[in-house]
Structures are given as C-alpha cells and as structure tokens.
C-alpha positions in Angstrom: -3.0 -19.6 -34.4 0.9 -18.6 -33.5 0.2 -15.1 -32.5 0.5 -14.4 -28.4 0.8 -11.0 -29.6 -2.8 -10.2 -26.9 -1.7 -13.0 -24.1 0.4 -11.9 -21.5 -0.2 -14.9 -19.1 3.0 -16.2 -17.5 3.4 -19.6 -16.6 4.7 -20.2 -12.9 4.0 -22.6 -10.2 3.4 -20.0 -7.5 0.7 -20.2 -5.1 -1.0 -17.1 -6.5 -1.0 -19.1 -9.8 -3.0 -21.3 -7.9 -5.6 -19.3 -6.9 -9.3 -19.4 -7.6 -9.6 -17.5 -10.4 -12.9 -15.9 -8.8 -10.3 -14.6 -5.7 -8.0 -13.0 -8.2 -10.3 -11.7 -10.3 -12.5 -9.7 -7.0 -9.2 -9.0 -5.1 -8.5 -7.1 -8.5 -11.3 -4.9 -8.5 -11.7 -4.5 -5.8 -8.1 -3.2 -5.6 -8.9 -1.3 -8.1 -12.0 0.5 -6.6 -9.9 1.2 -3.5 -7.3 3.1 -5.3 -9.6 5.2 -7.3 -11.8 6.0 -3.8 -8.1 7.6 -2.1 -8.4 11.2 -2.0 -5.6 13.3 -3.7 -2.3 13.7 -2.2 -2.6 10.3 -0.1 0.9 9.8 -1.2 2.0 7.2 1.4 -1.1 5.3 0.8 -0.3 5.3 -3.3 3.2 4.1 -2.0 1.6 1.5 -0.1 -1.1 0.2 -2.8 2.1 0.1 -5.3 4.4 -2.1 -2.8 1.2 -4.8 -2.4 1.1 -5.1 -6.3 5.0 -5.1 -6.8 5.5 -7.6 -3.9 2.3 -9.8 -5.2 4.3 -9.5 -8.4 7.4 -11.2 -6.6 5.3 -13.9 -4.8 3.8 -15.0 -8.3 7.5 -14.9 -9.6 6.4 -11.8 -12.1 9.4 -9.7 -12.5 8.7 -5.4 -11.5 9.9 -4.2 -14.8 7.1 -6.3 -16.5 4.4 -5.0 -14.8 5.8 -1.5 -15.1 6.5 -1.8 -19.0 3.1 -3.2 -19.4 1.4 -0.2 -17.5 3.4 2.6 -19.6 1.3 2.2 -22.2 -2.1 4.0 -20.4 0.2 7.1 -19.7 -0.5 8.7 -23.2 -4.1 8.3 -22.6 -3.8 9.9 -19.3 -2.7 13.9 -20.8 -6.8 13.9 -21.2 -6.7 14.8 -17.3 -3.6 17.2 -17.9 -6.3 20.5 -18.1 -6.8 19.8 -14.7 -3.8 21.7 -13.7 -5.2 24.7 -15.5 -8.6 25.0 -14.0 -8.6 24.0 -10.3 -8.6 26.9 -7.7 -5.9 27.0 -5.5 -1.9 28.9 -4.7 -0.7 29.9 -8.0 2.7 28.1 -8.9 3.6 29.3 -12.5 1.6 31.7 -14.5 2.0 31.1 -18.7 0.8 32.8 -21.3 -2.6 33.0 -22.8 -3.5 33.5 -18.9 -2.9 29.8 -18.0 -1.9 28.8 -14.2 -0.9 26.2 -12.6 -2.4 26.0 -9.2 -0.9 23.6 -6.3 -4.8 22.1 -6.1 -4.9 21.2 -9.9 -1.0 19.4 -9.8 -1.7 17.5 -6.8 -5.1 16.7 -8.7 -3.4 15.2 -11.9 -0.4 13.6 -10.0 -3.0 11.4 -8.0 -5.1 10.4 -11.0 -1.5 9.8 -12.8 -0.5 7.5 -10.1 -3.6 6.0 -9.3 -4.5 4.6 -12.6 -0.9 3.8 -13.3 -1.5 1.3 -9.9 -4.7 0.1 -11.0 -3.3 -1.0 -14.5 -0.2 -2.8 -12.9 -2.9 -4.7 -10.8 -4.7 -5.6 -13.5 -1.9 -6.3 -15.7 -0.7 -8.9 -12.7 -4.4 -10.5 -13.0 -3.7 -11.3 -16.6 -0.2 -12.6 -15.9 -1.2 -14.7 -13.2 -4.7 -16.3 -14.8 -5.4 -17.2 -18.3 -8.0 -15.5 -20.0 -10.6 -17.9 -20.2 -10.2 -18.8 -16.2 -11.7 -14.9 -15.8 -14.4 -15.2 -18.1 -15.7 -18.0 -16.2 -14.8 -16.1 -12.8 -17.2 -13.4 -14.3 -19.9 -15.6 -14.6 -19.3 -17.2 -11.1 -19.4 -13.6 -9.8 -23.0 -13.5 -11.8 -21.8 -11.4 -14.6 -24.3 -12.0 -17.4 -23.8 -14.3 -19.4 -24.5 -12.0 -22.9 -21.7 -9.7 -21.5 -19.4 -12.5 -20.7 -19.7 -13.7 -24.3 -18.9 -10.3 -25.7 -15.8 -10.2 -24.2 -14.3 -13.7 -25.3 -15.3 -13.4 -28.7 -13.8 -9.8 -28.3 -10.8 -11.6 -27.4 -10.8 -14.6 -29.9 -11.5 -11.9 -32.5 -8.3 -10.1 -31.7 -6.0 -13.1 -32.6 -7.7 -13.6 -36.0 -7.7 -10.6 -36.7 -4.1 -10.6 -36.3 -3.6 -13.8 -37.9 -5.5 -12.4 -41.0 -3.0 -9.5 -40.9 -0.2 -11.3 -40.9 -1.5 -13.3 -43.9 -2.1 -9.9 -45.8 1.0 -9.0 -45.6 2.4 -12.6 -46.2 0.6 -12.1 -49.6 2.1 -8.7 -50.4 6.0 -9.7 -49.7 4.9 -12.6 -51.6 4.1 -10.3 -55.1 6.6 -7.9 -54.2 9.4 -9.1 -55.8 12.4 -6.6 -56.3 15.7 -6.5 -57.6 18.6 -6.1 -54.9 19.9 -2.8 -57.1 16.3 -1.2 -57.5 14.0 0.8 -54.8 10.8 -0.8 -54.5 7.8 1.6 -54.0 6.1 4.1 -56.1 4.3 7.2 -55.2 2.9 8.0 -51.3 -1.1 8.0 -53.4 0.2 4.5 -54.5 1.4 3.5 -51.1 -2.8 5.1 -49.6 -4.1 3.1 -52.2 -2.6 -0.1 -51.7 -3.2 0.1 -47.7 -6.9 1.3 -48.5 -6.9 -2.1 -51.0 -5.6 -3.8 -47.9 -8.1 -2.4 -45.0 -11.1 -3.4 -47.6 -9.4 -7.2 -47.9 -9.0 -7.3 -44.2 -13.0 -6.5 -43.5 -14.1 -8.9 -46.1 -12.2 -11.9 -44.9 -12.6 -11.2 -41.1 -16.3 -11.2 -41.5 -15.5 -14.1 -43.8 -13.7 -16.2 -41.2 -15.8 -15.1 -37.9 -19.1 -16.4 -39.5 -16.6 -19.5 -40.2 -15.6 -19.7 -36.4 -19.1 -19.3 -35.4 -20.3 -21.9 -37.1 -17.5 -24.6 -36.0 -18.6 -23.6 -32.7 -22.5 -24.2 -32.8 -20.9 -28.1 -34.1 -19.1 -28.1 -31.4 -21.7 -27.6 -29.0 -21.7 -23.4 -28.4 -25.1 -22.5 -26.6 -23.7 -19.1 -25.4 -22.3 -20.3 -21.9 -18.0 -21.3 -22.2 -17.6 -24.5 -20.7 -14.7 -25.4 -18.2 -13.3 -28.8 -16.8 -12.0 -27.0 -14.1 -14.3 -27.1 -11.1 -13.0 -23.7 -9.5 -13.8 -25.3 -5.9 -12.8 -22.6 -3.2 -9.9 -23.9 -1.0 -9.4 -22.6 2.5 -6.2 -20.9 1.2 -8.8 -19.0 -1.2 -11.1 -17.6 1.5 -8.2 -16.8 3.9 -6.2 -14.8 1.1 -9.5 -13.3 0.2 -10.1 -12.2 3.8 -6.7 -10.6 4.2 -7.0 -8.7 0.8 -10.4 -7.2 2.2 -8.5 -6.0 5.3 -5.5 -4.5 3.6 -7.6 -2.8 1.3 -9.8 -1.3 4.2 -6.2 -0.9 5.9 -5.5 1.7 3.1 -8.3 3.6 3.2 -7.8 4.2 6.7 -3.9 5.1 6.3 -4.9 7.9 3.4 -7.2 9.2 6.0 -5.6 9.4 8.9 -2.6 9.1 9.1 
C-alpha cells in the first residue's frame, strides 16, 4: 500500500503531538460543539475560535495555509445554506428578480454558518494532522464509543486505500494495453470512452469485493475479534488533564465573549 492519498497526519515532535489521543480527540468536539452553539453575528468570538485553531496549528508546527487549504474543500458543500439569504425576515438590502431579497437577518445567517463550519473543519483537520488515525479510533472506544461503530469507521478507512490501490491498478492495466503510435491520436468515440469506464466501474466492484473478503479473512488469522488492538497504553499524564482543563475553560470563555461582550 503506497497511496497516502486519505492520510494527512504530519509527523512532528510537538507537545500536542504528544497528547493523549483521548484529549485531542474531546478537546475537538468539543470545540466543535462550541462553535456551532455561537449565535449569528458573534463575529469577535468566530475571530477568537479561528486564532485558538491557527495558533494550536503553530504550537504543533502545522503550517496556517495547510489547515486553510485542507478546509476549502467543505465550501462547495456549504451553497446548500445559501437560500437562507432569500427567506429570513429582516431590512431588505438588494431586491432581484423573480421577487428574491436579500435581507440583513438571512446574510448575517449564512455568513456565520460559513464561518462556523469553515472553523470546525480546520479543527478537525488539525486533529488528523496531529494524531494518526488509528490513535482516534481507539480514543473512541476509550470515550465508550461502541465498539460496532468504531469498527465501521476503520474498515471505512482501510477500504479507502484499497480501493485506491485497486484504482491505480485499473488504470496500470489500461496504459499497459494502450499502446499508440507517437504520430497517431489514441481514442475513439465519447460512447467508446462511456463504455470502457462502465467496463472499468464493473471491474473495480468485482475485485474490491474480491480483495475485502481477502482482507477480512487475513485478519480473523491474525487474531480480529472486532475490538483494534493497541500497544500503546494511552495513560493520562498531568500535562493531559491540565491542557484538557484549560481547553474547557477557553471554550466556556467563548461562549461568554459571543454573549456578552
């Protein structure tokens, strides 16, 4: 398996590196629920919530850009939200045609849910930079996740780089019948093209089911009774509790700021 194409860890000696995984892994969603309970237009408070994930970044020696890069890609999914504008009651700012306004309620509306998720993604982007995947599964199951949906997720994850990996041998195979000349155009017809990439789907279902059952069965030699077994301890250090401690008071800090101040 050569493909990192899913694996976004970042190896680094920083103390957050260090962690517990179970500290990171609560201190993220817990972030996260924070930022999605902060009313709209808490704008300083956003600010805030995006300085704690950028400067945890720096700390753990993960550069802004990634985070941000990494984050970009939930913004498509976020123009869902964008009929928001268009429904909300509130002072009219532009009136379009086909009687659609945009009201100052509905902008401030999508801006926040824009921002906030934006926030939550870096944070949980950082989580996956900072602690390899299978040190959050067995967080979850410390945290009493059960263990069926634990498992669901790691094969989910397994499954992703051979899926890939049976990809990349598809196409291997194709370049490998697909000789050309240099002077000729290789390619036929856009039908020919659909039916070669159906041919290809088809292949790709076969032999993943083919080579999961195959993976599945190495594992129950190996010893697979549904729980993922670590030889890391994960022992809670007083730096764990203490960082876990002041993570619950910043967070409660922020909910106080986007409602007061």
């Amino acid at each position: 398996m050569h493909l990192n194409t899913f694996d976004h860890y970042q190896q680094h000696s920083s103390w957050i590196h260090q962690l517990d995984p179970r500290v990171k892994v609560l201190v993220a969603i817990l972030f996260i629920i924070s930022t999605a309970l902060l009313p709209d237009g808490a704008w300083l408070a956003y600010t805030l919530s995006w300085a704690l994930v950028i400067t945890a970044g720096l700390v753990a020696h993960i550069q802004p850009w990634f985070l941000v890069k990494r984050s970009l890609l939930v913004l498509p999914f976020l123009l869902a939200a964008v009929t928001i504008i268009f429904t909300l009651p509130g002072t009219v700012l532009w009136t379009g045609p086909y009687g659609l306004t945009i009201t100052d309620t509905g902008l401030v509306r999508f801006l926040s849910i824009l921002f906030r998720s934006w926030v939550s993604l870096q944070m949980a982007v950082l989580l996956t930079a900072t602690t390899r995947f299978p040190d959050v599964l067995h967080a979850l199951r410390h945290l009493k996740v059960p263990a069926i949906l634990v498992s669901i997720l790691a094969f989910m994850y397994r499954y992703l780089f051979v899926l890939a990996d049976e990809v990349t041998r598809l196409l291997r195979a194709r370049a490998a019948r697909s000789a050309q000349l240099p002077t000729q155009h290789g390619g036929r017809s856009v039908w020919w093209r659909a039916k070669i990439a159906g041919n290809m789907v088809g292949q790709l279902l076969v032999r993943s089911l083919a080579r999961s059952d195959r993976v599945y069965q190495a594992m129950l030699a190996r010893g697979y009774r549904g729980e993922l077994l670590t030889m890391n301890p994960h022992l809670m250090a007083s730096l764990d509790w203490l960082i876990l401690c002041a993570a619950l008071l910043l967070l409660l800090l922020l909910q106080a700021i986007a409602r007061f101040v």
